[in-house]
N, C-alpha and C positions, 0 to 999 in steps of 0.2 A: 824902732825895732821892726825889721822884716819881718812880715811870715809868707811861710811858703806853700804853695797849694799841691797838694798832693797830685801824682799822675792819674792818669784812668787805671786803673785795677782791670785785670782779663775778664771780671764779670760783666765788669761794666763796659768797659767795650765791645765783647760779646754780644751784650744788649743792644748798644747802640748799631751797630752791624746788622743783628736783626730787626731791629724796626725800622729801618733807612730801607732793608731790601723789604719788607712788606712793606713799606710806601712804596716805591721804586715801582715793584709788579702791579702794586694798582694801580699805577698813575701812569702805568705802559698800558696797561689792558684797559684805563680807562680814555685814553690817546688812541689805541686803535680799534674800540666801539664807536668813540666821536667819528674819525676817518670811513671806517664803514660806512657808517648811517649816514655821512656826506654822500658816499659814494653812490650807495642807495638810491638816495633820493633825486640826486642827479640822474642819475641812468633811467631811474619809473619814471622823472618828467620827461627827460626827452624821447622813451618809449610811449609815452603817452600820447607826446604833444605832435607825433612824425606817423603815429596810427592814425590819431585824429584828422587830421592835415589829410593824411590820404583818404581816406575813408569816405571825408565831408568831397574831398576832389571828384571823387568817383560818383558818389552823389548827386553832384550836382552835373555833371556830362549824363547821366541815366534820366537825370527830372527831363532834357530834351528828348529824347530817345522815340523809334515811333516803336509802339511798346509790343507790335506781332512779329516785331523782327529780331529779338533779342534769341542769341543761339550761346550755348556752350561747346566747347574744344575740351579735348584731352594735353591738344599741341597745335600751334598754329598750323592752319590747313588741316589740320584734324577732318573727324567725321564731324558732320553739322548734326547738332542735337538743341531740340528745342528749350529753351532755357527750363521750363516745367517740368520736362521730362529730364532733367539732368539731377543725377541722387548720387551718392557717395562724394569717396573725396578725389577722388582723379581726374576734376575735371581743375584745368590751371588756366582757363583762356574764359573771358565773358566777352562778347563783341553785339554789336548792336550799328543799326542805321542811325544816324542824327540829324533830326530837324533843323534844319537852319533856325534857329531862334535868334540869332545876332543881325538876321536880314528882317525875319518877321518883325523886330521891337525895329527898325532902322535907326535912323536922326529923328525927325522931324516927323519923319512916315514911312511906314512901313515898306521893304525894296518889293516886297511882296502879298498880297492881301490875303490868299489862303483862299480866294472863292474863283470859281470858273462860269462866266455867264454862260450858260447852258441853251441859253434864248436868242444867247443872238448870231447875229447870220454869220458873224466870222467863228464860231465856234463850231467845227466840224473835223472830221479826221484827219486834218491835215495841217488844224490852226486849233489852239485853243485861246478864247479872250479873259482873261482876269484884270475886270477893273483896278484903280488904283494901284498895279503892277508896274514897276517902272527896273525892267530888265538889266538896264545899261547902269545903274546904281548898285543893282545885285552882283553884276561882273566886276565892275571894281573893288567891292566888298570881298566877294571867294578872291578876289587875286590876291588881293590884300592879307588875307586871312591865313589865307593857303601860300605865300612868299612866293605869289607869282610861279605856283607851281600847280594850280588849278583856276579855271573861270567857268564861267556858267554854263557853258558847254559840255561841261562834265557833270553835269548835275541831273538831278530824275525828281518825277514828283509821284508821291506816295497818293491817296487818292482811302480819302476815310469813309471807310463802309465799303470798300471792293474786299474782295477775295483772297485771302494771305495763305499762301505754299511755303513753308518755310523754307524749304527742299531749293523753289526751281525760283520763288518769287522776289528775290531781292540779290539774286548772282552770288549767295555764299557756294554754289559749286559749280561754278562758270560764266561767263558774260552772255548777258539778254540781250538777242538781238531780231526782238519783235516789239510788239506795243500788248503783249496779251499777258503780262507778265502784272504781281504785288507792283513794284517799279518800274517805272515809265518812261527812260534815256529822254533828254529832251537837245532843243537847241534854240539861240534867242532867233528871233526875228527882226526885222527891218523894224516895225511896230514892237514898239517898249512893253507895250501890255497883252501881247502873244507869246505863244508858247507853241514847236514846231518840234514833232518828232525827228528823234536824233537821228542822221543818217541812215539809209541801208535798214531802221527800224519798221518801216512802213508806217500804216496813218492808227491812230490812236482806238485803244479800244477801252470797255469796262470803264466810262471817264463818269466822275460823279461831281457833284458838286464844292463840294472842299477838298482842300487837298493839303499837303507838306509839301515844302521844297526841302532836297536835301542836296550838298555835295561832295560829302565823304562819309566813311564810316567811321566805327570807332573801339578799341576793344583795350583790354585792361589783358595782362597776363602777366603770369609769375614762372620766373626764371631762373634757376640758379642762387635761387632767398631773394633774387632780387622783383621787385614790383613795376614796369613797366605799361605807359599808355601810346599806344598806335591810334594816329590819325593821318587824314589826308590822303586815303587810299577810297575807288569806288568800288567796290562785288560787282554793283551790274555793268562796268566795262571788262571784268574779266582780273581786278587786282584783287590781293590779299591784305592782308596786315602788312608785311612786309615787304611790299611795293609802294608801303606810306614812309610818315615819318616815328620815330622812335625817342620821347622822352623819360625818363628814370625819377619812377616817383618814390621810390622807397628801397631803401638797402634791409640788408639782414630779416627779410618775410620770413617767416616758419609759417605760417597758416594766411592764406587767400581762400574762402571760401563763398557762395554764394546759394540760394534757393528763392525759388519763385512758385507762387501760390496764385494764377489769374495772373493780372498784370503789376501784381509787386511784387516786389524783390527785396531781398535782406541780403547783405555781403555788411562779410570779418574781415577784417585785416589784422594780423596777430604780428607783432613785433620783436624780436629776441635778441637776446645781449648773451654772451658769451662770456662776459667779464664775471656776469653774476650766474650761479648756478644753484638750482631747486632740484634737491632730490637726487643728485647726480647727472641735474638734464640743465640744457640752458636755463636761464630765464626769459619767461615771456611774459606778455600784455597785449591785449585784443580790444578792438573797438569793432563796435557793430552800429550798423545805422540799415532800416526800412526806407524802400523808397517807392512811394507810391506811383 
């Protein structure tokens, strides 16, 4: 003997229809919480990890820096404003001289020692002698450096404990073309461990015992959200930023900031996604790093 099972009843079905669709919407709304909070998390790490990155870059080009030369821009070629004296938020350009630190650590030995015998007889306005100098290692180095688009002949050396003009002393508003100047245009000599005023500059003044070699500048600027670094340009022959070269450290910037107190410095790099919005506004993420 059959039996036979009864159909669903409109109640029952009813029922079954509404509990399928309240699972249904939670298990949509819980599918696109999960999604989010992927999304999320994906976009704060790599705002995080593309601030950081730049942040620590800039960083560490500033630990070289000779630190009375550091100016702020409103815009490249701007007016020269001493990086101290720079307050609000309009200023987009941080640029600085750089120590050759990659010549002073050399190989084996330094291309350059950082001292000027003061004592001895070839050390006069028209030679200076720095032991353990060995020039013709430091040209191949800037060539190298610079892709053969600089050598040591474009170089200057700073001289610690002289007199810094921020104005007139390292050519942020035209090329030096004296020995009286912060920078000091030079050119190698026949003798590896000399150092010979550059051309047309005349014979060396205010010369002190230690000194910096440097052979280009260096400036950080924000442009269009975008975060760029300028190198491979001199001030004291008369170049700017943009007579160097132009690398792209960072897309979508909303905040470049910087301030200095003496000779530290603090700079934000603030990063923003578009995809995610707070408040009506992008999202952002900022790192900050002090640089002494």
């Amino acid at each position: 003997m059959r039996f036979k099972h009864a159909a669903f009843t409109m109640l029952e079905l009813v029922f079954v229809i509404v509990i399928m669709g309240i699972i249904g919407k939670f298990g949509v709304e819980f599918l696109a919480q999960a999604y989010n909070s992927f999304i999320f998390s994906k976009i704060n790490h790599e705002l995080q990890s593309n601030s950081e990155a730049a942040v620590e870059f800039i960083a560490k080009r500033l630990e070289g820096r000779i630190k009375d030369s550091v100016i702020a821009r409103t815009e490249i070629n701007g007016t020269v404003v001493a990086v101290a004296d720079a307050t609000g938020d309009s200023f987009t350009v941080l640029e600085w001289i750089a120590s050759d630190e990659d010549g002073f650590r050399g190989n084996s030995l330094p291309n350059w020692s950082g001292i000027i015998d003061l004592g001895s007889n070839t050390s006069n306005g028209n030679a200076l002698y720095s032991p353990e100098t060995n020039t013709s290692a430091e040209n191949r180095l800037i060539t190298v450096l610079s892709n053969n688009d600089s050598n040591i002949n474009d170089g200057a050396l700073y001289f610690i404990g002289s007199d810094s003009d921020i104005q007139s002393g390292y050519g942020w508003n035209g090329q030096i073309t004296d020995q009286n100047r912060t920078m000091h245009p030079i050119n190698n000599d026949a003798n590896i461990s000399q150092f010979i005023p550059a051309a047309g500059t005349g014979n060396f003044h205010e010369v002190y015992e230690y000194y910096k070699l440097s052979w280009t500048a260096n400036a950080i600027v924000l442009q269009n959200n975008n975060l760029y670094f300028y190198y491979n340009y001199q001030p004291w022959k008369g170049e700017i930023a943009t007579d160097g070269k132009r690398s792209l450290l960072m897309q979508n910037v909303s905040t470049f900031r910087f301030t200095a107190i003496g000779s530290i410095i603090k700079i934000q790099v603030c990063a923003k996604s578009t995809v995610l919005s707070q408040d009506g506004g992008d999202y952002s993420l900022c790192k900050e790093k002090t640089v002494f």
